[in-house]
C-alpha positions in Angstrom: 8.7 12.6 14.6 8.9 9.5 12.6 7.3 6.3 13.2 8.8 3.5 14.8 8.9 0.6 12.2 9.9 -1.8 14.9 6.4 -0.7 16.6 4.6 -1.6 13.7 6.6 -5.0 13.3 5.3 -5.9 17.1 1.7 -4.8 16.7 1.7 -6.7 13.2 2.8 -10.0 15.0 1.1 -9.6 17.8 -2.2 -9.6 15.8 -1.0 -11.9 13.0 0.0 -14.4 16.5 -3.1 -13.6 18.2 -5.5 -14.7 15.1 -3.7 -17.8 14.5 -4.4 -18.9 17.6 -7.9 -17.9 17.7 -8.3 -19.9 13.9 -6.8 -23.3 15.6 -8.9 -22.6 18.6 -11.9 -22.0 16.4 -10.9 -25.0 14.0 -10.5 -27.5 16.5 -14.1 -26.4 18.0 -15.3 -27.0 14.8 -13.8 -30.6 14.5 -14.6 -31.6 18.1 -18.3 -31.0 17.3 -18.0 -32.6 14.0 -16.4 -36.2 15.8 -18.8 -35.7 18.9 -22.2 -35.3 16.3 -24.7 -32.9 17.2 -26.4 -34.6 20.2 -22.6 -34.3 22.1 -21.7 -36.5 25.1 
C-alpha cells in the first residue's frame, strides 16, 4: 500500500487555505479594534 501523494497535496492546501483565512480574519479583527479604540461604537 503506498500513500497517495495527491492526498497529501489536498490535506496540505486545505490547511495551508484554511489558516490563511483564519490570519486575515484574525488581522482584520485586530485592525478594526485598533481604528474603533477600545471604548468601540
Amino acid at each position: 500500500w503506498k500513500f497517495p501523494l495527491y492526498w497529501t497535496a489536498w490535506v496540505a492546501g486545505t490547511a495551508f487555505i484554511a489558516g490563511g483565512i483564519a490570519l486575515i480574519i484574525w488581522i482584520f479583527n485586530v485592525n478594526r479594534e485598533a481604528w474603533d479604540g477600545p471604548e468601540g461604537k
